[in-house]
N, C-alpha and C positions, 0 to 999 in steps of 0.2 A: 324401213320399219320404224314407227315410233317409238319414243324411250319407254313410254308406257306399256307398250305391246313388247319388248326387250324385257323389263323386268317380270311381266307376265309369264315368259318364256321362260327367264333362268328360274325363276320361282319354281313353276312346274316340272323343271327339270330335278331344280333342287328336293322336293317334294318325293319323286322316283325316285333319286337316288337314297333317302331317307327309308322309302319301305323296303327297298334294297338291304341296306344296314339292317334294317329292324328286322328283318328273313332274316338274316344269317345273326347278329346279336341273339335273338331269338329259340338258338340252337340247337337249345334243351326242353323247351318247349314244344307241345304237341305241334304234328306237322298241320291241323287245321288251324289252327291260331295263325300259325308263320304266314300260311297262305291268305288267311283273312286279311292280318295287317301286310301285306302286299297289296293285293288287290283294293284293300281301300285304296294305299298312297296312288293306286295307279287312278284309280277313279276319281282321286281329289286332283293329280297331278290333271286327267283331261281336263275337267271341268274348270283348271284355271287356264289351261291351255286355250281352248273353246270359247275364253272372253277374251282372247287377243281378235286382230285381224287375219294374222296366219292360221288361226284354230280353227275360226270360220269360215275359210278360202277351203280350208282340209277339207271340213264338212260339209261344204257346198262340193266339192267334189265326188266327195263319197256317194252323196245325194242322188248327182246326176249320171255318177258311174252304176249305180243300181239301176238307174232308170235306161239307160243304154245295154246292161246286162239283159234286160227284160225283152230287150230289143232282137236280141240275137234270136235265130232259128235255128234249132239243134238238131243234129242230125237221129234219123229213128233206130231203132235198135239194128233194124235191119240194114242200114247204108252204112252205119259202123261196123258192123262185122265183114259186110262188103269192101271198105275202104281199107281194114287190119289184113285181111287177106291180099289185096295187092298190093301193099307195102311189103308183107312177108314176101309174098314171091320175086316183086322186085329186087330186094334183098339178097334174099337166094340166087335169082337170077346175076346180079352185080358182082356176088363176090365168087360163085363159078367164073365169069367171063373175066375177073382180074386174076381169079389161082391159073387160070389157061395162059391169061399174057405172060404174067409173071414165068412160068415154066415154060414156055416161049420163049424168054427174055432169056431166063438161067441159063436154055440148052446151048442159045444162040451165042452166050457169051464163053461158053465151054468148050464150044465148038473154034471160035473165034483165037482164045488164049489155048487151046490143042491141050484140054485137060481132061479129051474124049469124047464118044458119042456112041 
């Protein structure tokens, strides 16, 4: 990373941490102000973010992750509710067939150390 794109960074960080402070210095003031001057530093803090190379590598990702988002085929209401239902039963079904071994397991070790049956 450039020294440029480095100062960029701490800048913007520094920025965040500033509306940070200003929220809480802030304390006695109404809580829409607090939040205002936050969300400014947050939006000054991106935008100097956004002129480095790392800001723009983010948001070229962002970019291309919406555009692969858009991509996906979602399942319809009906093969969700299809697909929660044999999860549930699997479920149910798995932890039946491990309370069976396990109590399996218990009698046979009871049986084994003669603490009855």
């Amino acid at each position: 990373m450039l020294t440029v794109d480095r100062i960029k960074m701490v800048l913007a960080v520094l920025v965040l941490v500033a509306g940070i402070v200003g929220y809480y210095y802030l304390g006695e003031t109404v809580l829409v102000v607090r939040v205002l001057v936050f969300l400014g530093a947050l939006i000054v803090a991106a935008g100097i973010a956004l002129t480095s190379a790392p800001g723009r590598a983010a948001w070229a990702f962002g970019r291309e992750s919406l555009v692969e988002l858009r991509k996906v085929v979602w399942p319809t209401r009906k093969e969700t509710g299809q697909v929660t239902l044999v999860v549930v039963a699997m479920v149910i079904f798995v932890s039946l067939f491990l309370w069976f071994v396990d109590w399996i397991l218990t009698y046979g070790v009871k049986v084994l150390t003669g603490q009855g049956a």
